[in-house]
C-alpha positions as CSV (number, residue, x, y, z in Angstrom):
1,X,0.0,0.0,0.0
2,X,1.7,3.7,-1.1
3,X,1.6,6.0,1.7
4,X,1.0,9.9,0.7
5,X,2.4,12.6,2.8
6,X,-0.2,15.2,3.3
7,X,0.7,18.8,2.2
8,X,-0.3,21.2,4.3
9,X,-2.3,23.8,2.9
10,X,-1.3,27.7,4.0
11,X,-3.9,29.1,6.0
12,X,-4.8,33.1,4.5
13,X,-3.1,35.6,7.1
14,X,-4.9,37.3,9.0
15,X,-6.5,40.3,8.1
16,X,-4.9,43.0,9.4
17,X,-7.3,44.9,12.5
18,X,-9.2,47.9,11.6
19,X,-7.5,51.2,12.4
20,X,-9.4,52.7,15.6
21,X,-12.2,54.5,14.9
22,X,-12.4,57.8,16.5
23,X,-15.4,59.3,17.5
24,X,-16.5,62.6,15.6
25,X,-15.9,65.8,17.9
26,X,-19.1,67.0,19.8
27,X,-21.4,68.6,18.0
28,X,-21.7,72.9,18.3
29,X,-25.5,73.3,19.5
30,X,-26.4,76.9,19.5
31,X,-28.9,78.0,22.3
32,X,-30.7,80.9,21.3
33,X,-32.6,82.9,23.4
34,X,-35.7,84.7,21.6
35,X,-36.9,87.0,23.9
36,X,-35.7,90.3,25.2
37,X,-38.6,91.6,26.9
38,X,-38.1,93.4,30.1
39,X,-39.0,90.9,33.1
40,X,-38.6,88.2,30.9
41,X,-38.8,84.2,31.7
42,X,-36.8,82.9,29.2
43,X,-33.5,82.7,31.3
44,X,-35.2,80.1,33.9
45,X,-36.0,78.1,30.9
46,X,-32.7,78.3,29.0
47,X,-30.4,77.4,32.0
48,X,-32.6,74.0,32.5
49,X,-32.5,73.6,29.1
50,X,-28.7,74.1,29.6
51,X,-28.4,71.7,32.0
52,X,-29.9,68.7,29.6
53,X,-27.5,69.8,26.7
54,X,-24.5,70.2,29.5
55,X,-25.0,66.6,30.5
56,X,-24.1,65.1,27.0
57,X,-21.0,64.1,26.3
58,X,-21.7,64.4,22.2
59,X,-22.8,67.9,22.1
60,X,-21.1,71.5,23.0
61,X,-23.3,74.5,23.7
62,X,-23.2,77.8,23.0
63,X,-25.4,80.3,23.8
64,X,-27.0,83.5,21.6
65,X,-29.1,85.7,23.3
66,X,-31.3,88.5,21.8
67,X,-31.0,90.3,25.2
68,X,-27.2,91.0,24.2
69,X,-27.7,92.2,20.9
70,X,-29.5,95.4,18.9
71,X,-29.8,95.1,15.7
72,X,-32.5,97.4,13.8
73,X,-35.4,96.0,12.2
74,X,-34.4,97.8,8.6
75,X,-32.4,95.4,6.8
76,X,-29.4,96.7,4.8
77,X,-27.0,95.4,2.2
78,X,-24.3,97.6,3.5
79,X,-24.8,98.0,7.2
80,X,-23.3,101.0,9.5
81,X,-20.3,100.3,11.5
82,X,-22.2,99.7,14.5
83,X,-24.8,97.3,12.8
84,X,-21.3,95.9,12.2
85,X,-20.5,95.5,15.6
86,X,-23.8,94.2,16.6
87,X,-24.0,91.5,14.2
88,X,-20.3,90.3,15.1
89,X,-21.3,89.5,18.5
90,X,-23.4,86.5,17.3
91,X,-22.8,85.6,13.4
92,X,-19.6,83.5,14.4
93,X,-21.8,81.8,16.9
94,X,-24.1,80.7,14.2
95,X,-21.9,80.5,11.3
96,X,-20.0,78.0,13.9
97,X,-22.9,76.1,14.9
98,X,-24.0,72.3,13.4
99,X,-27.6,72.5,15.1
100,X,-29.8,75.5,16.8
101,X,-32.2,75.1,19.9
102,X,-34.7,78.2,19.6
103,X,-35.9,79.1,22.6
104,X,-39.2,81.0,22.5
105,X,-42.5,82.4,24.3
106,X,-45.5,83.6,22.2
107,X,-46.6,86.7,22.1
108,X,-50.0,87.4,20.6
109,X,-50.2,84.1,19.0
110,X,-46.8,84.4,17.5
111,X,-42.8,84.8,18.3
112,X,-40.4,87.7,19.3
113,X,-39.7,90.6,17.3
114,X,-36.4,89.9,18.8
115,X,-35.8,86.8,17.5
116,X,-37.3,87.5,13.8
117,X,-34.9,90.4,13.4
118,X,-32.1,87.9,14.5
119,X,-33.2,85.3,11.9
120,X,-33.5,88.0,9.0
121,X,-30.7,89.3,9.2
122,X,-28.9,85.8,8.6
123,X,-29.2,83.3,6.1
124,X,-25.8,81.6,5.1
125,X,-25.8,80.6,9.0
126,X,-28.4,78.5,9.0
127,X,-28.9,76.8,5.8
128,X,-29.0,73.4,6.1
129,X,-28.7,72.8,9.3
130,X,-31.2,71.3,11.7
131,X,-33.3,73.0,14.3
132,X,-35.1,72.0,17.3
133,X,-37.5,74.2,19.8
134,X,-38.2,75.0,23.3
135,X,-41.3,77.1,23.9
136,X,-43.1,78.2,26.8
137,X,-46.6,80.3,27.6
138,X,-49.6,80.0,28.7
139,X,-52.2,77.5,28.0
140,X,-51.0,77.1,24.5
141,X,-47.2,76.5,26.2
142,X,-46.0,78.8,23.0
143,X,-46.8,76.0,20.3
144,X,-48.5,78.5,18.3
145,X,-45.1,80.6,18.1
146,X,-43.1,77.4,16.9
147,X,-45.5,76.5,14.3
148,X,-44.8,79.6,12.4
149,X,-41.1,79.2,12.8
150,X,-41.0,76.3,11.0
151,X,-42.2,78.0,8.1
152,X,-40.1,80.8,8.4
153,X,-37.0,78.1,8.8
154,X,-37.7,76.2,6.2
155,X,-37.6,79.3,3.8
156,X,-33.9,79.3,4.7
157,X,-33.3,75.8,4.2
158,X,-32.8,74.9,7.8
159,X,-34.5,71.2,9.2
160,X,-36.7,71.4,11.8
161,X,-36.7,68.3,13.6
162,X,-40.9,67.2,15.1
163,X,-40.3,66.6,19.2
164,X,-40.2,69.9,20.9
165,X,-40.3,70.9,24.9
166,X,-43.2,72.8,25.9
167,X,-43.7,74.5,29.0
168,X,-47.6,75.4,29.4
169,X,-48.0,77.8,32.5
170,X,-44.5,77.9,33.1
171,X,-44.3,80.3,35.4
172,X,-46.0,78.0,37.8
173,X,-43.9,75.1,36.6
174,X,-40.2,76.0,38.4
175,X,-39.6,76.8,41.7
176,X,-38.4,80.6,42.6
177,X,-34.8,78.5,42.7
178,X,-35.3,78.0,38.5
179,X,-36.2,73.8,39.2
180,X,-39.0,72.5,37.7
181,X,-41.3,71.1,39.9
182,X,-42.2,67.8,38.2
183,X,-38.8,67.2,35.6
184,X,-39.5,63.8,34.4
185,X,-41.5,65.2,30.9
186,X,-40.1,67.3,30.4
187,X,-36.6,65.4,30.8
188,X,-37.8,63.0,28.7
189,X,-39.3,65.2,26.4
190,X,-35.7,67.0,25.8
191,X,-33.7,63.9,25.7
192,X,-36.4,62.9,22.8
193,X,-35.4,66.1,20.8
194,X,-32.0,66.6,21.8
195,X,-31.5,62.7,19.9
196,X,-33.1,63.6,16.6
197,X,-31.6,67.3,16.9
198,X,-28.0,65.1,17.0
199,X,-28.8,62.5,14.3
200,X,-29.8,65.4,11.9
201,X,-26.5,67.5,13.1
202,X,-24.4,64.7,12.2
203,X,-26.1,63.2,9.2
204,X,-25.8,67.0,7.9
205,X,-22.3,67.5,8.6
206,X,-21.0,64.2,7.3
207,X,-23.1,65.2,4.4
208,X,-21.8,68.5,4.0
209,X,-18.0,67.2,4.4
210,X,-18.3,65.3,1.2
211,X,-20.6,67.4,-1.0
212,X,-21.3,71.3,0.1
213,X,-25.3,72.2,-0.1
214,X,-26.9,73.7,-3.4
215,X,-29.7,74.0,-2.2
């Protein structure tokens, strides 16, 4: 009987381990805060909506506030040196911004003048980008006011994501210390939003990074 000596056969080397995968920097959220009226609730709002963003490892905040800016309501081509000045205390913020939280009351079934004279005199900034809302009021909780700023949004080519945090008799929602009384809606509600706010903000910049908008 012949014998046969067995060949081994080369195994395939081993494919070589993926380089690590780092994680994309945090996204730039801009806060911005719509109202500017004297005795105004918006800061107790904004600084716990702050403190939902601030717990998020994937997001950076910044923060735009009407109250700190005075820019006229005629629009110009070729605005005065200190229309200049005005508008170079928050176009970097939004120019640098991948998503906006607009933070809003209603007045007489609509938004801030405040925060309309802020949006028109932009447009570059916020084109397509995604933004999310925060109202607050009275009964209606300021839903009325974000309605029409998704139409006026979506005229500049921004994304409004659907989930938004509503605070309906807000006053009488926080404490005099700025803690709201019952957080777990509205917690939920703003992890809800913040999510799709950050899957839009990424999808768009990754999209962006490989072919700019032409929209």
């Amino acid at each position: 009987m012949n014998s046969t000596t067995e060949v081994p056969v080369p195994l395939p080397a081993p494919a070589s381990l993926p380089a690590a995968v780092s994680l994309p920097e945090p996204l730039r959220i801009a806060v911005i805060v719509g109202s500017n009226r004297e005795g105004r609730f918006g800061p107790v709002v904004a600084e716990w909506l702050l403190g939902r963003i601030r717990d998020r490892a994937d997001l950076a905040v910044d923060v735009v506030d009407t109250a700190d800016v005075h820019l006229p309501t005629a629009l110009s081509h070729s605005p005065s040196a200190e229309v200049t000045a005005e508008l170079g205390k928050v176009t970097p913020h939004l120019a640098a911004a991948d998503a906006f939280v607009v933070l809003t009351p209603e007045y007489n079934h609509s938004f801030p003048a405040s925060l309309k004279t802020l949006i028109d005199w932009h447009f570059h900034e916020w084109r397509a980008k995604p933004v999310a809302f925060v109202s607050y009021g009275g009964l209606s909780g300021g839903l009325r006011a974000v309605e029409q700023l998704r139409q006026v949004f979506a005229e500049l080519h921004a994304v409004t994501v659907r989930d938004t945090v509503s605070f309906h008799n807000a006053g009488a929602s926080f404490d005099d210390k700025g803690r709201h009384k019952d957080p777990s809606a509205p917690d939920a509600a703003a992890k809800a939003m913040l999510d799709q706010l950050a899957w839009w903000a990424l999808a768009l910049r990754e999209a962006k990074s490989v072919r700019p908008y032409g929209g």
